[in-house]
N, C-alpha and C positions, 0 to 999 in steps of 0.2 A: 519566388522560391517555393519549390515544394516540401511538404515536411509532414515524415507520419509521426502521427502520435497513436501510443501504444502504451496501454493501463490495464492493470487489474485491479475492480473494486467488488468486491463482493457485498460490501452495506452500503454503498453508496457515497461513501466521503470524495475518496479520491475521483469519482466519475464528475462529484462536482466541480473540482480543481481543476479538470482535463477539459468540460463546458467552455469556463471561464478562458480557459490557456488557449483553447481554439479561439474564441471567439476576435480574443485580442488576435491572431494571428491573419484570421480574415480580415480583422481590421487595418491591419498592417500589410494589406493587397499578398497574401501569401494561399500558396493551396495547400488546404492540409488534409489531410486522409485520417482518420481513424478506426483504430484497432482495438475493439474491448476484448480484451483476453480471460476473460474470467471464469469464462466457462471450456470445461476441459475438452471439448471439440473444438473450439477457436484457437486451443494451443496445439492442436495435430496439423493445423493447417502451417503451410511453408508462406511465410510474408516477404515477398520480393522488394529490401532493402535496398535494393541499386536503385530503382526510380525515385529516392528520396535525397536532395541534399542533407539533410540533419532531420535527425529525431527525439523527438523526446518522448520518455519514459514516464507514467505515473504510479508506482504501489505504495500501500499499506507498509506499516511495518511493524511485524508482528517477532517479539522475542529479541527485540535489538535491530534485527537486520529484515532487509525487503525478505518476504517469505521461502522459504526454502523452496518451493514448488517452480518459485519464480526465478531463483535465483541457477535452479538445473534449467529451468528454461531458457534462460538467457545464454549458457555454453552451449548453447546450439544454434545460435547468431555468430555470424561473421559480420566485423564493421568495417572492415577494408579502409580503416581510415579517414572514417565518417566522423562528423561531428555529431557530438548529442549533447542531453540536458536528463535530468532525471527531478522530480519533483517526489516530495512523501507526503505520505497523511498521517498522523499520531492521534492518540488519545491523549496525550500531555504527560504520561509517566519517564520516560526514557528513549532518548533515537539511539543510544546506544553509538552502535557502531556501524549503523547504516548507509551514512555516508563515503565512511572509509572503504567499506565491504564493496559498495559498488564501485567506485570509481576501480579498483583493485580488477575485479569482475569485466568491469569493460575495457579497461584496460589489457588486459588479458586476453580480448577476444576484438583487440585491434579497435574499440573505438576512441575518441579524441573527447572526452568528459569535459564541457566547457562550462558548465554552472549545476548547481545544484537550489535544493530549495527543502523545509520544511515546513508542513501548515497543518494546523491544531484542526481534530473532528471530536464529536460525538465520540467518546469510548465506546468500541462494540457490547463491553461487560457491563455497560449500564441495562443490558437488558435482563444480567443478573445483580443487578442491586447497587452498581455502582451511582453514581453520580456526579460524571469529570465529563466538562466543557458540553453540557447538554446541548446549548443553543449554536456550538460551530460546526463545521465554519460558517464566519457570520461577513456582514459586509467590509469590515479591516479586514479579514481575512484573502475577499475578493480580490479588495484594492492590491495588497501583495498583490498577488497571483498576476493579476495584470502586469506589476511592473517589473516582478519574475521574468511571465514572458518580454516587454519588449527589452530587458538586457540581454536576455540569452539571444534573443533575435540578433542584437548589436551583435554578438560573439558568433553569431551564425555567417552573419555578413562581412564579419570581420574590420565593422566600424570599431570594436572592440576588439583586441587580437588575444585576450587574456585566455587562462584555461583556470580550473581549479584546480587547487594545489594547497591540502591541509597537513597541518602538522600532525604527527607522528601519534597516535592514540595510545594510550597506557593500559588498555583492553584490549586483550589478546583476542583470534578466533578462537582460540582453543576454549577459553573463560563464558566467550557465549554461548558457545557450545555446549558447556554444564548447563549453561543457565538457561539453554531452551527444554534440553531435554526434562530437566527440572520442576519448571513450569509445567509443562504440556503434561507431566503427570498431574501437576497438582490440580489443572483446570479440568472440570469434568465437562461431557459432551453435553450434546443437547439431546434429549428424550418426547415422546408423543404421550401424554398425560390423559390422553381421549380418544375416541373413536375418531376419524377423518373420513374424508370421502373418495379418500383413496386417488386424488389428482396427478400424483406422480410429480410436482413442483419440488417439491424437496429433492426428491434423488434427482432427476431432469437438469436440476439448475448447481449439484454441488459442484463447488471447482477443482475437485479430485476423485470425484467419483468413488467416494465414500459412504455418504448415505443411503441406506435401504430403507426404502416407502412401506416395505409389508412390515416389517421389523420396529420401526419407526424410530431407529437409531442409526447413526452411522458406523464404520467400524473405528474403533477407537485409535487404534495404530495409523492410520492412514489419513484420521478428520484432522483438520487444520484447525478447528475451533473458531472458525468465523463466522459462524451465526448463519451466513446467508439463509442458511435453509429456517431457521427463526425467524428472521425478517420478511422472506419471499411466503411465507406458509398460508394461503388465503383463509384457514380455517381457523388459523390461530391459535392450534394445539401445539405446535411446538414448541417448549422449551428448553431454558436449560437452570441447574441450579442456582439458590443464590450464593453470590462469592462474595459478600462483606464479609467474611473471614481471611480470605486472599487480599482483600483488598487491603485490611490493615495491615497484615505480613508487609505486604509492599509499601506502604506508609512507612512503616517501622524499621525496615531493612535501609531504604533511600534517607530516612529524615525528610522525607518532604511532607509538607500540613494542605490543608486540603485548601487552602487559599494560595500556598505556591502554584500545585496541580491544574487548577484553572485558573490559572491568571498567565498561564502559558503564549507566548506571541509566534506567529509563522515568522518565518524568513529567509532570505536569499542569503546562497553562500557562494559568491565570485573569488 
């Protein structure tokens, strides 16, 4: 069987998930192609869907649901009735309503959602002060992912004929919708603290083509707040502030203690 897989990871989490999910698939005598989307030229390009029996998806999810960038990107697929899978990566605070949002999403745009999956990373905001699931994903984590793929492979081949199919959410979009806009003020960008060498990595690698290298800021309205450009920055002046102020808001608002928050497990939803 052929099958692309198609992810955006901007820190790295989900690109680890998408490794492992190949690998099991080669191992399961399957060819797979893969598609990192994460950079915003990778998403101008048209991915010929028809040579594929089934695909699976991997993002982030950022404010409840897979990122908005990704989520206009996806209404510009046709699935003709293809089967997929979609995988996420979390920091451990909230999937919100990620699951529901997509399946809705590709549903809408003709594809056949046959599993889904979520798996605990690294928080990107630990690079401002957080400190939720530092060491994931770790090897249980893998183990999932492996046996993610081969069920969905079963729902591929139709050893398994299931689809998913969740019950009805008490979270509106309308509700996440406060609740991005919300956040995305409260969280500030990332800033250049020193002089650089001026490599152009930051702006080169943002996934919306927001960050300015001269400026050494992005534009605020347009940055998505994933670091990337903090992570990728070889000089290692970029930052951004610290948000242990946000972080207890969000403690506070959830009720959850900082022993719920990583003690968080991945898992398959068939």
């Amino acid at each position: 069987m052929k099958i692309g897989l198609i992810y955006f990871s901007p820190t790295g989490n989900t690109a680890k998930i998408a490794e492992i999910v190949k690998n099991k698939l080669v191992e399961l005598h399957n060819e797979v192609e893969e598609f990192n989307i994460t950079n915003y030229s990778e998403r101008q390009k048209k991915i010929d869907l028809g040579q594929f029996e089934a695909i699976i998806f991997g993002f982030p999810i950022y404010y409840w649901r897979a990122p908005r960038v990704i989520r206009d990107w996806l209404l510009t697929l046709k699935g003709e009735g293809k089967k997929s899978s979609v995988f996420f990566t979390y920091g451990g605070v909230n999937v919100g309503l990620a699951h529901h949002n997509i399946k809705n999403i590709l549903t809408n745009q003709n594809f056949i959602l046959i599993s889904t999956a979520e798996f605990v990373g690294k928080h990107t905001y630990n690079l401002a002060g957080w400190k939720l699931n530092e060491s994931r994903p770790n090897q249980e984590d893998f183990e999932i992912a492996k046996d993610y793929t081969v069920k969905t492979y079963k729902r591929f081949t139709d050893e398994d004929t299931g689809i998913v199919d969740f019950e009805p959410s008490h979270i509106t979009e309308e509700a996440v919708d406060r609740i991005e806009i919300m956040l995305k003020k409260e969280i500030p960008i990332p800033f250049r603290e020193e002089e650089c060498s001026m490599c152009q990595t930051c702006e080169e690698s943002c996934p919306v083509n927001a960050m300015d290298a001269d400026n050494g800021k992005p534009n605020r309205s347009t940055c998505i707040r994933c670091l990337r450009c903090v992570v990728n920055c070889p000089d290692g002046v970029l930052k951004i502030e610290n948000m242990l102020v946000q972080y207890q808001l969000i403690k506070k608002a959830t009720k959850f203690t900082d022993e719920i928050l990583n003690s968080r497990k991945s898992k398959i939803l068939l």
